[in-house]
N, C-alpha and C positions, 0 to 999 in steps of 0.2 A: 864644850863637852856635854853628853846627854849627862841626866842626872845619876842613871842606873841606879833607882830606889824603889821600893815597893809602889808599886801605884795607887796604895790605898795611907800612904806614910802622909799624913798632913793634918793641920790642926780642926776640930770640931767646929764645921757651918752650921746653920739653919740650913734644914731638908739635908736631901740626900746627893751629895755635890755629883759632881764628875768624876774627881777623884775616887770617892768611897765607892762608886758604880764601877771602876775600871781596877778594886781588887775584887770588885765579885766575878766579874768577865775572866780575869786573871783566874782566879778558884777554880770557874767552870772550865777553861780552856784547860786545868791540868789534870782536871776528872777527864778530860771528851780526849787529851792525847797518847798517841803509840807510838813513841818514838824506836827508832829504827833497832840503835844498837843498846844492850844492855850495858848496865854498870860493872866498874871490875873494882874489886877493893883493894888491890893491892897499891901502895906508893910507890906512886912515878911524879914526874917533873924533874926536867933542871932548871934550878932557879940559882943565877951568881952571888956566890956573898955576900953578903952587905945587903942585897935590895928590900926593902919595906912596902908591905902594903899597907894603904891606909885606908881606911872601913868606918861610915858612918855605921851604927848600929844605934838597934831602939829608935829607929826614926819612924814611927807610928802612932797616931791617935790613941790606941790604947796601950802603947808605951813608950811615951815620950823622952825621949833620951837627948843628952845636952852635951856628950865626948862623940871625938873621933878614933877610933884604937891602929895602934901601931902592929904592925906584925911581922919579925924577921921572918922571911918565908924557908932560910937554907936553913934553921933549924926549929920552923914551927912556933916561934917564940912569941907569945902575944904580950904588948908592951901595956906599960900605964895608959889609962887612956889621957885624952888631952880635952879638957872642957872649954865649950867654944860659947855652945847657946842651945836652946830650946829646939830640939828639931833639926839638926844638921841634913841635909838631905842631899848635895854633888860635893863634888871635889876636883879642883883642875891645878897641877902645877903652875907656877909661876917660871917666868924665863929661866933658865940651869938649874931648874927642879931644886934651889936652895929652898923656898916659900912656898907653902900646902893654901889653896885656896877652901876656905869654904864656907856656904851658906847654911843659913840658917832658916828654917822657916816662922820658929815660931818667936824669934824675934826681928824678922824681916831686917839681917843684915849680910855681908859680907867679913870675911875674917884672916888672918895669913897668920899661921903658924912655923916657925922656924922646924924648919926639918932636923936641924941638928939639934936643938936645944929644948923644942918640944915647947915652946914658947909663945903664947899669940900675940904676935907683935903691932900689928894693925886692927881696928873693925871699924865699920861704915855702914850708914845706911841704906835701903835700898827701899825697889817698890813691894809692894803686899804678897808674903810667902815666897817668896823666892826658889824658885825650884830647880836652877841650870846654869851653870859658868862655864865660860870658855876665855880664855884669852889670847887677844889679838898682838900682833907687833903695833910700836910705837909708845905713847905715853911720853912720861916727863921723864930726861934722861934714857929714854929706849927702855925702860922698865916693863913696857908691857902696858895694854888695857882689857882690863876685864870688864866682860857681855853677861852680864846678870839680867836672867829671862825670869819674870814675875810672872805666877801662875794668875794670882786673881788683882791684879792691876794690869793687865793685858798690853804690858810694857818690857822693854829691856832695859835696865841700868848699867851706862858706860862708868867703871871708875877707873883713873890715871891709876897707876901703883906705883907713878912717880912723886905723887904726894897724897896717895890714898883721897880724895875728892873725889865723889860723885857726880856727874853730868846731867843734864835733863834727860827724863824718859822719853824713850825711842816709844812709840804705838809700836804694836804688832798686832797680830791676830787673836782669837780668844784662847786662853788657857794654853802660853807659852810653857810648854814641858822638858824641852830641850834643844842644845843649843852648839853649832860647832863654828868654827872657823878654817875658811878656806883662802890659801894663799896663792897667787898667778907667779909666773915664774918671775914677772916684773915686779912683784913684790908689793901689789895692790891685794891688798884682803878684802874676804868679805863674810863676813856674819849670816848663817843660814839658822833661822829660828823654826823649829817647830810648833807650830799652835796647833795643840790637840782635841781643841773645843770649834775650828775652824775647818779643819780637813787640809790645811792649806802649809806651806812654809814661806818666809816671811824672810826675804835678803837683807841685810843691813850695809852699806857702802861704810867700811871702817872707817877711811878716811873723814867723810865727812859725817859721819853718825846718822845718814838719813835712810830711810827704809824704802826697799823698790815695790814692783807689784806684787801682791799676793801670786806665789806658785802652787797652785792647784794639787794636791797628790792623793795619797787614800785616805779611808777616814780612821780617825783616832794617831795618828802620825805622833810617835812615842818615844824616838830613839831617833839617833842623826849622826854621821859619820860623814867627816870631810876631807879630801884628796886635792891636791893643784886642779886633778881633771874630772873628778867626780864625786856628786856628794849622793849618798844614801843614805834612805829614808826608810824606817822602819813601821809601819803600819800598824796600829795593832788590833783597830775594828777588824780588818779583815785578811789579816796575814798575809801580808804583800809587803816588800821592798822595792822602792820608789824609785831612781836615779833620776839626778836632775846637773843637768850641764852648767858650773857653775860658770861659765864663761857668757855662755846666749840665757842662762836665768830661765829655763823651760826644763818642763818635765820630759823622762823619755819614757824608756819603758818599765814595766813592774812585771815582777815575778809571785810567784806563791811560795812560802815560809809553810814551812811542817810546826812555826810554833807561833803563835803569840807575841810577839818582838817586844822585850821591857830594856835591853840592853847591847851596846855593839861597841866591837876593840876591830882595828885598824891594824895589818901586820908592818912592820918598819917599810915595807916597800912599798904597803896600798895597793898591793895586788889579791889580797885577800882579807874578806870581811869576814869575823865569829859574832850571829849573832847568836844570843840569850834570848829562854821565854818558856813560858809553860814550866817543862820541867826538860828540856833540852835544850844543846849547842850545836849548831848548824855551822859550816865554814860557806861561804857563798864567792866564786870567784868575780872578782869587780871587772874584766874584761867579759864583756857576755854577760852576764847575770846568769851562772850557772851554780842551781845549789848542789852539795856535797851531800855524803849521808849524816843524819844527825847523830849524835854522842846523848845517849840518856840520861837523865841523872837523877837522883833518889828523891828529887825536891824541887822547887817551886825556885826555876834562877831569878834573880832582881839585876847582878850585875858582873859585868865581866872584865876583866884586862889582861894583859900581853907582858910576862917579861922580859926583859928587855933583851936576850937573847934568840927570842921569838918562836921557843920550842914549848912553852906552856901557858896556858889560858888559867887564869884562877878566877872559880865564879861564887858570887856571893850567893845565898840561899834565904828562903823565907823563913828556914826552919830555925835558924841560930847558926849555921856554917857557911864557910868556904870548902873549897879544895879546888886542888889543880887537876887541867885533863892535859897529858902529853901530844902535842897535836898531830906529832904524824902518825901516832897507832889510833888514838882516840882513846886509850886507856885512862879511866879515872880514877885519881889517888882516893885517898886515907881522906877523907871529911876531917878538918879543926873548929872546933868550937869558938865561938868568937861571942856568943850572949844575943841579946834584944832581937834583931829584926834587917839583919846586914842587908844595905843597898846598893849604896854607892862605894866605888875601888876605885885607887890609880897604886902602879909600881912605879918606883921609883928608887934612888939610891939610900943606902941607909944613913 
């Protein structure tokens, strides 16, 4: 799963990294866009009861935040938060969405939080800053393995979540930003990394943890969405979305985005992409590569997800908020305050 975090959220380098360059880009891109449709204030969405979003916040350099916050979304509710580490910046469930993955950057580890009990019941180390998880099948007892892409060790770390152990680093390309996993009907996975300092995405054969040839796509490659039949790539030097045939490992064709691409959500059937960026939601159909009109919104998105119902997007903002856009009018709710610097999302049950 991509990270969907600010792109300037990461701990103080010497000079002026990558990172701190791609929230100035980010800045500019929400001054220079016009997105199509205007914002409506009114609340919409249906979200089922029970389901929780979970939201790094304060994942920035200049406010470094160390919780993840809980949020019932059928009544707005923002829970305690849950303190993990320094820097949280992705989040990817764990197999039956019992265990919340997530990393940490500024203290380079991995972490699994009990979803019911609010609990961190695992952490592990990883490579340098860690900025994207996804997890794969397999593992000790079928528990799963988690693809931990390191931004500045230019590596991925495989951990078992059968006995929380770490694996030797995978190479990948430079400044791995995000990261997904794609599965064949045969039930071979495969690990698709985005390296943002590369232009390039970087396959990983699950099975055997080895990395294939570098796949070539646009530059700044920020965001990653993967299908049995097709993975997308979200560009964010030059506003393009990439597809790449996760079967033959080649790129096809790329289209033009009305935004910035910092974040993308999958519908249950993977016949439609939402990306995030700028300060809009674009829907893009995955057969054809046809965009939709974009949904405006009052703020700077970092990240998006799908309830599980699949009738509303909830996108995180720069400003301090979320809110839901209903997707088939494109109507967006009522903004909730959430604090810091929200990036990263997943829903899931509560």
């Amino acid at each position: 799963m991509e990270r969907d975090r600010p792109p300037g959220g990461r701990r103080l380098r010497a000079g002026l990294s990558a990172p701190v360059r791609r929230c100035w880009l980010l800045l500019l891109a929400l001054a220079l866009s016009v997105p199509a449709l205007a914002a409506c204030a009114t609340p919409v969405g249906s979200t089922a009861v029970g389901e929780v979003a979970w939201v790094t916040t304060g994942a920035s350099v200049t406010l470094p935040g160390t919780a993840v916050t809980p949020v019932g979304l059928a009544r707005r509710h923002i829970g305690t938060k849950v303190s993990v580490g320094s820097l949280p910046s992705a989040l990817a469930y764990t197999p039956g969405s019992k265990g919340l993955l997530v990393v940490t950057q500024g203290t380079d580890s991995l972490h699994e939080i009990d979803t019911a009990t609010h609990r961190v019941l695992h952490s592990v180390g990883t490579g340098v800053e860690p900025d994207a998880v996804a997890v794969a099948p397999g593992g000790t007892g079928g528990k799963g393995v988690a693809l931990v892409a390191n931004l500045d060790s230019n590596t991925v770390t495989p951990v078992d979540l059968g006995t929380w152990r770490a694996g030797t680093p995978i190479a990948v390309g430079t400044e791995p930003v995000a990261i997904a996993v794609s599965v064949a009907a045969s039930g071979a996975a495969t690990g698709f990394v985005a390296d943002y300092g590369s232009n390039t995405v970087t396959p990983i054969d699950v099975a055997t943890l080895q990395p294939g040839a570098p796949i070539a796509v646009g530059p700044g490659p920020e965001t990653i969405a993967a299908t049995p039949g097709e993975v997308l790539v979200g560009n964010f030097g030059n506003r393009t979305l990439t597809a790449i045939n996760p079967t033959a490992l080649r790129a096809g064709g790329s289209i033009t985005l009305p935004l910035n691409p910092t974040g993308m959500a999958l519908s249950a059937t993977g016949a439609t992409a939402y990306v995030c960026g700028s300060a809009a939601v674009v829907p893009v159909a995955v057969v054809g590569l046809t965009v939709g009109a974009p949904v405006a919104l009052p703020d700077v998105a970092q990240g998006i997800a799908l309830s599980a119902d699949g009738t509303t997007a909830w996108v995180t903002q720069q400003a301090g908020t979320m809110l839901p856009i209903t997707l088939a009018t494109g109507k967006v709710g009522r903004p909730l305050h959430v604090g810091g610097h929200p990036s990263a999302i997943v829903i899931g049950p509560g």
